[in-house]
TISESE-404538 format. One record per residue (C-alpha): residue in three letters; x, y, z. Coordinates in steps of 0.2 Angstrom, whole numbers, padded with zeros to 4 digits, always signed. Last residue first. Layout:
BEGIN
alaXYZ ...
END
This chain:
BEGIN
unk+0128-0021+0039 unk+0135-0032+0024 unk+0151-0029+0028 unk+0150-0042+0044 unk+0140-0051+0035 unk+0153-0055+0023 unk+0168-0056+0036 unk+0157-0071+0046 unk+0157-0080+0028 unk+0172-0077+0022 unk+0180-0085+0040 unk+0167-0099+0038 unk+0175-0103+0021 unk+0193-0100+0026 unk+0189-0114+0040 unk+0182-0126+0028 unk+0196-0123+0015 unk+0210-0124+0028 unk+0202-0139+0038 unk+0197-0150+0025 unk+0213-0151+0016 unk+0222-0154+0033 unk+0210-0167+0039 unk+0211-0178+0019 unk+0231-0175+0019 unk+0233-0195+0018 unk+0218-0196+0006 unk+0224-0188-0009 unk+0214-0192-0023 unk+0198-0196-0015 unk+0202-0181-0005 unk+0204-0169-0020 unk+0187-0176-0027 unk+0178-0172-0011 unk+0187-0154-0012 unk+0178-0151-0030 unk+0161-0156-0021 unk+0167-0144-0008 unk+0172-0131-0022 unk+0156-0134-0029 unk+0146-0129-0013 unk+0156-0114-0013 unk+0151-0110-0029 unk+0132-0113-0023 unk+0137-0099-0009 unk+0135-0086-0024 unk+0118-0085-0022 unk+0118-0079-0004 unk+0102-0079+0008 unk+0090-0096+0005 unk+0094-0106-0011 unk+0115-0103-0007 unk+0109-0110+0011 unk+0104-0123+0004 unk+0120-0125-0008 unk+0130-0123+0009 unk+0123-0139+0017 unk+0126-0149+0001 unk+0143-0145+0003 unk+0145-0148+0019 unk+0138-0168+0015 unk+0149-0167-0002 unk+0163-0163+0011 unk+0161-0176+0024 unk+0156-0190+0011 unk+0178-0186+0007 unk+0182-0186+0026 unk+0173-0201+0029 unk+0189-0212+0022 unk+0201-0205+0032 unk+0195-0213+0045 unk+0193-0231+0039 unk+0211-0228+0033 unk+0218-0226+0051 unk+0211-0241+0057 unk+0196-0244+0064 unk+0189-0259+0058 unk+0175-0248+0051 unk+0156-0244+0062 unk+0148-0228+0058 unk+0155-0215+0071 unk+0160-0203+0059 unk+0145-0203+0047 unk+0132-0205+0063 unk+0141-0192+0072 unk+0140-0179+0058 unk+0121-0180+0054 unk+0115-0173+0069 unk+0128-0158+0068 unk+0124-0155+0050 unk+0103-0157+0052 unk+0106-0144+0067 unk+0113-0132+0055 unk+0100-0134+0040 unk+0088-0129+0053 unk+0097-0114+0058 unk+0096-0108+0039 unk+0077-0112+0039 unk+0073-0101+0054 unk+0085-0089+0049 unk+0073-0087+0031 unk+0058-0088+0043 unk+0064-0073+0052 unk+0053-0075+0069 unk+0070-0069+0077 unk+0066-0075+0096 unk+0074-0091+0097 unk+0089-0082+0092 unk+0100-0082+0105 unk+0095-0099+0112 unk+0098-0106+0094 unk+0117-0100+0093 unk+0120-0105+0110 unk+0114-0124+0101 unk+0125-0123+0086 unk+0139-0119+0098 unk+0135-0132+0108 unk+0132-0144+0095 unk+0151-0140+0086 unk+0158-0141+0104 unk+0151-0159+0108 unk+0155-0161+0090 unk+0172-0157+0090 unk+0175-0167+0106 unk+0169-0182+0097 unk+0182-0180+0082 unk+0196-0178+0098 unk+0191-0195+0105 unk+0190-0202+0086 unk+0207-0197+0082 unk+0213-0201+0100 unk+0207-0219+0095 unk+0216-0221+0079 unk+0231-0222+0091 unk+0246-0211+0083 unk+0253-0211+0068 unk+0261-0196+0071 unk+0255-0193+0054 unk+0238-0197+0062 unk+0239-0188+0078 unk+0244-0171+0065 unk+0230-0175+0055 unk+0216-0175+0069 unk+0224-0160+0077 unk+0221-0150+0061 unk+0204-0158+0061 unk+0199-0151+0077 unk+0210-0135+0081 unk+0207-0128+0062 unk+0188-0133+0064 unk+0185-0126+0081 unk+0193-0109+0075 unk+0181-0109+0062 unk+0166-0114+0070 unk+0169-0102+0081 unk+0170-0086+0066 unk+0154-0094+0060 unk+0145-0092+0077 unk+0152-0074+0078 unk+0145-0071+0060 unk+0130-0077+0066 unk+0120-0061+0073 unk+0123-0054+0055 unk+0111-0066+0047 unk+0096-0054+0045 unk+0106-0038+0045 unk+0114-0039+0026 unk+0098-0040+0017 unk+0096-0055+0007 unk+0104-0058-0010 unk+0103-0068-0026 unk+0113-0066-0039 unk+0117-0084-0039 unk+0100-0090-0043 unk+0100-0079-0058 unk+0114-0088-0067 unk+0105-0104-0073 unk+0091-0093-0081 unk+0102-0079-0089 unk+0112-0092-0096 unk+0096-0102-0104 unk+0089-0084-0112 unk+0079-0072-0104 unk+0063-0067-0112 unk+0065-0047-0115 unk+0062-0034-0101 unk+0068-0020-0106 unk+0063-0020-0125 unk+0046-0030-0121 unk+0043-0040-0137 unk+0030-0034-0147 unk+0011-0036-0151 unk+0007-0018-0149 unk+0001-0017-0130 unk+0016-0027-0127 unk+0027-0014-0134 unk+0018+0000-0126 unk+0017-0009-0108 unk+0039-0008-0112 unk+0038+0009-0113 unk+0030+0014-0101 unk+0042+0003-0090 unk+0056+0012-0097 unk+0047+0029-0095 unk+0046+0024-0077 unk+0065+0024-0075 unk+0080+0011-0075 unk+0067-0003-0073 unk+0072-0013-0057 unk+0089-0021-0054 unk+0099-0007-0047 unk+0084-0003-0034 unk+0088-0022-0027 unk+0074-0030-0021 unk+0067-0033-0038 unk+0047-0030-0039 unk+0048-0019-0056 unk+0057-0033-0063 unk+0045-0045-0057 unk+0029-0034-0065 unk+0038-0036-0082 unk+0041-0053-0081 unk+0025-0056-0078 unk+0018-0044-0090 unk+0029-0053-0104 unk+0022-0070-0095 unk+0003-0064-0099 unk-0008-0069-0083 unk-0021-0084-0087 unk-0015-0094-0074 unk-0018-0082-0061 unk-0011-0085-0044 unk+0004-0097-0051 unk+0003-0087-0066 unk+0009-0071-0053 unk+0023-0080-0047 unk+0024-0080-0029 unk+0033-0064-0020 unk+0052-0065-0018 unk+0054-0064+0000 unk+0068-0054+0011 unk+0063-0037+0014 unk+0043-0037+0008 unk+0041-0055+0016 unk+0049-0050+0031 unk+0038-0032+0033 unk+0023-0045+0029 unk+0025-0053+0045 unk+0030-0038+0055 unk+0010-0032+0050 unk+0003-0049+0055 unk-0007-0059+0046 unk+0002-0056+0030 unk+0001-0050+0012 unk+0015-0046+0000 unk+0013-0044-0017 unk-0005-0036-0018 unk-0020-0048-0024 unk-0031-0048-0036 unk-0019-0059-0046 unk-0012-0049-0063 unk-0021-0032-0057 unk-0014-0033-0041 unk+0007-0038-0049 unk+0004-0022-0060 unk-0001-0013-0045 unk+0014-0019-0036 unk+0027-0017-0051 unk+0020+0001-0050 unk+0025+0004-0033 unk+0042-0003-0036 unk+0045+0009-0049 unk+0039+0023-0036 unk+0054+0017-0025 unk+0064+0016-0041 unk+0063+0034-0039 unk+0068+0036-0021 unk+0065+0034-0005 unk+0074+0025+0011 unk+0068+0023+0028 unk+0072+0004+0027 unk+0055+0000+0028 unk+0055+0011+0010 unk+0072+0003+0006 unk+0061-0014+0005 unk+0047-0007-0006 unk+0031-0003-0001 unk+0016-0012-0010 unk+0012-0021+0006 unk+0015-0008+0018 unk+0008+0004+0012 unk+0019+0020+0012 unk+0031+0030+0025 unk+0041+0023+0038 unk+0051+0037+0043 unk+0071+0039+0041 unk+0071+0057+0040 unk+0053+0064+0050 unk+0042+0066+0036 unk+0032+0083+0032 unk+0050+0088+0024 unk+0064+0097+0021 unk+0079+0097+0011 unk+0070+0103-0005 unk+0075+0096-0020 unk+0070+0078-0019 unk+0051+0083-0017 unk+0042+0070-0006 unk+0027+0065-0010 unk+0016+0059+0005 unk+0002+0066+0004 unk+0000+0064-0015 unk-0016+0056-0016 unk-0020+0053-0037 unk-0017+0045-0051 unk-0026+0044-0065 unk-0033+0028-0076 unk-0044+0029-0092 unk-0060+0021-0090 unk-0070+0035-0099 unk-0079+0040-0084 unk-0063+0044-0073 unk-0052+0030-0066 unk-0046+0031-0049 unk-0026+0027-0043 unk-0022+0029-0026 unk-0032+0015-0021 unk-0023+0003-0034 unk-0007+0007-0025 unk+0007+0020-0025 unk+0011+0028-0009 unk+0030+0038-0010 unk+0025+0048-0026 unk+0044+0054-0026 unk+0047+0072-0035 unk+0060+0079-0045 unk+0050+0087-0057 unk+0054+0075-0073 unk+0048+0060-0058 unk+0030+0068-0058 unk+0030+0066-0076 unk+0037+0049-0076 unk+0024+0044-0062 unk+0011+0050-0076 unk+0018+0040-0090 unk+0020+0026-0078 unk+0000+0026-0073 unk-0005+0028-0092 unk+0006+0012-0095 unk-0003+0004-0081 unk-0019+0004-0086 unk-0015+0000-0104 unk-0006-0016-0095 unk-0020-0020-0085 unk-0033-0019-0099 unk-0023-0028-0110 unk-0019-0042-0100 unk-0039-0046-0093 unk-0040-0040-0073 unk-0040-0053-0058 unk-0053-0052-0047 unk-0069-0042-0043 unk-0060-0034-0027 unk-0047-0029-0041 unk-0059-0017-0049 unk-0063-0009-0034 unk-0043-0007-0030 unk-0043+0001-0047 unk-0054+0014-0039 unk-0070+0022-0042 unk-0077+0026-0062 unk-0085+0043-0058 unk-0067+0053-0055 unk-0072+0068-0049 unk-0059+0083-0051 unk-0050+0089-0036 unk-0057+0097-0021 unk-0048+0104-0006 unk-0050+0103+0012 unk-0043+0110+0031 unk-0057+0111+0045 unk-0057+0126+0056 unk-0072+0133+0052 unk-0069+0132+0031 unk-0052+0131+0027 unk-0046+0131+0010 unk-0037+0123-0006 unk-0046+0125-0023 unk-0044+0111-0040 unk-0032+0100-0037 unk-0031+0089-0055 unk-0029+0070-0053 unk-0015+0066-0064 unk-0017+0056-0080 unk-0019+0070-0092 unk-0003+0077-0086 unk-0001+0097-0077 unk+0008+0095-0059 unk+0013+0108-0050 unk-0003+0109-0042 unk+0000+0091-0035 unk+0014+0097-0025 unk+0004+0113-0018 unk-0009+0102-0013 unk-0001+0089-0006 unk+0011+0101+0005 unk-0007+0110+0011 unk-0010+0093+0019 unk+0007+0088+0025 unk+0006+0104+0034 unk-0011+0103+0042 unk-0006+0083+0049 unk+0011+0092+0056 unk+0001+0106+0065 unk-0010+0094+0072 unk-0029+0092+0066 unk-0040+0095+0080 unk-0053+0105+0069 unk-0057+0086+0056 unk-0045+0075+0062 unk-0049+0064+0045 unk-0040+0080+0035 unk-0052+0082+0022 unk-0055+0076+0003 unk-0070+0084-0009 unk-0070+0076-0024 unk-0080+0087-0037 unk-0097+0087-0043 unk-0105+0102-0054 unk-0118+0114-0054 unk-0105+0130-0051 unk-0114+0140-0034 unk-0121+0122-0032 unk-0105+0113-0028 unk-0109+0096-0025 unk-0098+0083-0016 unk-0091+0065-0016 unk-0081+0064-0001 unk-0063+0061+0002 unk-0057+0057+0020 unk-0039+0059+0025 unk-0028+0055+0036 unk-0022+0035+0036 unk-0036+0034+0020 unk-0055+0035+0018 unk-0063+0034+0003 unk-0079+0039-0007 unk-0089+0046+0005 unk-0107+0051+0002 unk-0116+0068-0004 unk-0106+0080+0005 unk-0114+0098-0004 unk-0102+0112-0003 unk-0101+0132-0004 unk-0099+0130+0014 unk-0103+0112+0022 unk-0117+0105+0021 unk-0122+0089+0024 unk-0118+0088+0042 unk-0113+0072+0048 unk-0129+0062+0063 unk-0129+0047+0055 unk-0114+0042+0043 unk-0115+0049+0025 unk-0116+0035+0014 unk-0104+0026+0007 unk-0098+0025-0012 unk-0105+0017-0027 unk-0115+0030-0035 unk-0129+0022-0031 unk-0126+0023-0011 unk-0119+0011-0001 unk-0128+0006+0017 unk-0117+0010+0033 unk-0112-0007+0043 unk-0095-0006+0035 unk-0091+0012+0038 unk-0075+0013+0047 unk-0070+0002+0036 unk-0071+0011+0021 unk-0054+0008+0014 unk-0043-0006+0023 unk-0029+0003+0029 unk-0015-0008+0032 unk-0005-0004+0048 unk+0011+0001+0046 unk+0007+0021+0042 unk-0001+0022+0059 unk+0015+0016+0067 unk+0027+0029+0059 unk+0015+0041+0065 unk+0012+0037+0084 unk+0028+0047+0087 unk+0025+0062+0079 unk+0006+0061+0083 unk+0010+0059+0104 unk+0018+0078+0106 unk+0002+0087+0094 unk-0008+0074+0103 unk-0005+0083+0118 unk-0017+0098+0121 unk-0031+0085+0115 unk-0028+0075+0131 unk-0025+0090+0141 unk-0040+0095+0138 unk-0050+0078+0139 unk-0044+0076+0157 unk-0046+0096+0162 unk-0065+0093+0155 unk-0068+0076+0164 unk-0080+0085+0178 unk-0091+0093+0167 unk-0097+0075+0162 unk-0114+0076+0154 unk-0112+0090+0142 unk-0096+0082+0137 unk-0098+0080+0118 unk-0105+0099+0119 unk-0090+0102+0127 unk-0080+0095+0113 unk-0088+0105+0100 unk-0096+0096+0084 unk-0091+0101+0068 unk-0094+0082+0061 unk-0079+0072+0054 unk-0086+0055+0059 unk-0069+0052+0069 unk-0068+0070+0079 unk-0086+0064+0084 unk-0082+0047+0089 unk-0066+0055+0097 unk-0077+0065+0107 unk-0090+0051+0114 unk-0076+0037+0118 unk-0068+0051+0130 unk-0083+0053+0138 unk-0086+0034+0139 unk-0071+0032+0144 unk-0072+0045+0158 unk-0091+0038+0165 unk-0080+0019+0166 unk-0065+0025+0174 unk-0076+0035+0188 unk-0085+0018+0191 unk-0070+0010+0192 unk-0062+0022+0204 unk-0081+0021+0216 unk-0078+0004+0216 unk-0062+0003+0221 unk-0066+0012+0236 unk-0050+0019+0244 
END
């Protein structure tokens, strides 16, 4: 076969191919075999191509709504108009039925929204359609119609009224009011925004999440994007394509999809979870923008920032912004909690507490916390229960190598035995202990979890450290044995308080139980091996059970 001839047959059908999706992508009413004048001989190709995106858009979604969408970027070598949008690419159609497209205004995952003129009434309106344009599949049309039946539901001063739903050849639209003052994510691309004008912001933002809430429906994409502000300043939301109505069993969304922005998504969200706090959540993250220009979690890599959103607390918005209000701080951080438990009850809630600050108050929900609120805090902290779970079974050996090792070692001794067995069989137990340690590494060198990272680091410090404390030089007598058993438990214990600051909070009690057992050894030295292995053992036992029920 002449390869030459295949690559230059590959090259014409990528260009064909490159020529219809640009005009699928600009949103012009162009025809496919007009895009294909040129190459009649690609037709069945590009056919059956379009025939299955239908099949490929179900599993392509979830994907699609992981990647950030950064607005307008299809347009970035297009020039901005006065009215602070983009204009109309080269070659797209003005007109379009009783409409005028004057420029775009925003681009999203599926949805373009222009600003348009509608000359049979003389006014401007938003004009959004599906991005597809005619080869929108049937799932893309349904989500569409579903936002605008949602949003009709809807009557607040701060929601973005719909105000006609149609078809015009083959392309699905509507148009809502026009909101003249952009985005708040324009705002933020200017930097961090004063107190008061972020918290009078958001507090209209609640009260209209709150309304949307009292009809049983999730907003599911909350972001500075999503909400514009009309000519007055005041804020509105908008884009409700992926609400989902808690009443109703079905849905656009395929159960368990991925759906939102990733980093203003909350962690049930990547989870395939949704629910009111989730919209809570979403507010904490425009708050969080407005404090710092930036939004909570951002990474280089999408799986990046799917770990920070799951198992990171974000920085501290006066670290970012020292100007940031602390009471919108802590407001903002209980909004951002991981658990859904610990958020804001409701978005009332977090209206009212933007009210009180607004009015010189103390937050009612979020008040200063006092010096117990601050000590205990650490421990209620949790990550999610499938990041560690692979150890369990590494925690249940260390166990059993425990129990063996130092039980043995207090056995030899009240036999009173050759010191030197003790040592042979304290060297055996690290061998083991640095194997295990090691198998647990291969298996895992492929996590990328920074928190495991750090975990498995604290591990190999232990079993490095543990040679040099047993093996330091002593007249080797039974005593000088003993005597390492007590820096052995502060040395574990100090271990598990790390590990307390990276997964579980309540491991810093164990880590002053240890301490507390270092006391107990000083004490009773003769039963030093014994009293170390039961409570060391017990805690690796707890440990690999906890994960366990964590999944």
């Amino acid at each position: 076969m002449n390869t030459g001839l295949v690559d230059e047959r590959e090259q014409r059908l990528e260009s064909a191919l490159a020529a219809c999706l640009q005009a699928v992508e600009s949103g012009r009413a162009v025809d496919v075999c007009a895009a294909l004048a040129g190459n009649a001989e690609f037709a069945a190709e590009v056919a059956d191509l379009f025939s299955a995106r239908g099949q490929v858009e179900d599993v392509t979604a979830p994907l699609r709504l992981l990647t950030p969408v950064v607005a307008n970027d299809a347009e970035r070598t297009t020039t901005y108009t006065e009215g602070g949008g983009v204009a109309l690419l080269e070659g797209e159609n003005p007109d379009f039925g009783d409409y005028e497209l004057r420029e775009v205004l925003g681009r999203g995952g599926m949805g373009k929204v222009y600003r348009a003129f509608q000359p049979s009434l003389g006014v401007f309106v938003a004009l959004k359609m599906i991005l597809a344009g005619r080869f929108a599949s049937q799932e893309e049309v349904t989500r569409f119609r579903e936002e605008a039946k949602k949003v009709a539901q809807l009557r607040h001063p701060h929601i973005v009224r719909v105000l006609h739903c149609a078809e015009h050849r083959g392309r699905n639209f509507l148009t809502m009011d026009l909101m003249e003052g952009g985005s708040l994510s324009q705002q933020i691309e200017r930097g961090p925004v004063p107190a008061r004008r972020a918290a009078q912001w958001l507090l209209e933002v609640a009260q209209a999440i709150q309304a949307v809430h009292e009809i049983r429906i999730v907003h599911r994409d909350l972001k500075p994007a999503n909400v514009v502000l009309d000519s007055q300043g005041a804020a509105h939301v908008t884009d409700f394509g992926l609400a989902k109505c808690l009443d109703q069993e079905s849905s656009s969304t395929a159960p368990g999809a991925i759906v939102g922005t990733l980093g203003y998504m909350s962690p049930e969200q990547i989870e395939g979870r949704s629910t009111f706090a989730s919209d809570i959540y979403g507010l904490g993250g425009i708050l969080y923008a407005l404090l710092t220009g930036r939004p909570p979690f951002q990474s280089e890599t999408v799986m990046g920032t799917i770990e920070q959103v799951r198992f990171q607390d974000p920085i501290a918005p006066r670290l970012l912004n020292p100007e940031a209000h602390p009471d919108l701080e802590r407001i903002c951080s209980k909004c951002l909690e991981k658990e859904p438990e610990r958020r804001h009850a409701s978005a009332a809630a977090v209206a009212e507490d933007l009210k009180d600050f607004l009015a010189g108050e103390q937050p009612r929900h979020t008040p200063r916390p006092g010096l117990m609120a601050v000590v205990l805090r650490p421990f209620a902290r949790q990550v999610q229960g499938d990041l560690l779970l692979p150890w369990s079974r590494s925690n249940s050996m260390s166990a059993a190598l425990c129990v063996l090792g130092h039980g043995a070692v207090f056995v030899l001794l009240q036999a009173e035995k050759p010191v030197e067995w003790a040592f042979l069989v304290l060297g055996c137990l690290w061998i083991l202990m640095a194997l295990n340690v090691w198998i647990l590494l291969m298996r895992n060198a492929r996590s990328g979890h920074r928190t495991e990272g750090h975990v498995l680091a604290t591990f190999l410090g232990y079993v490095l450290a543990y040679p040099i404390l047993v093996l330091s030089p002593g007249k080797g007598q039974a005593a000088d044995l003993l005597a390492i058993y007590p820096a052995l438990a502060l040395l574990t214990g100090l271990v598990v308080f790390v590990h307390g600051s990276l997964f579980w909070g309540r491991q810093y009690l164990f880590g002053l139980a240890y301490y507390a057992l270092a006391i107990l050894m000083r004490l009773w030295p003769a039963y030093a091996p014994l009293e170390f292995a039961i409570f060391h053992s017990s805690y690796m036992i707890f440990m690999s059970r906890h994960l366990r029920r964590q999944r």
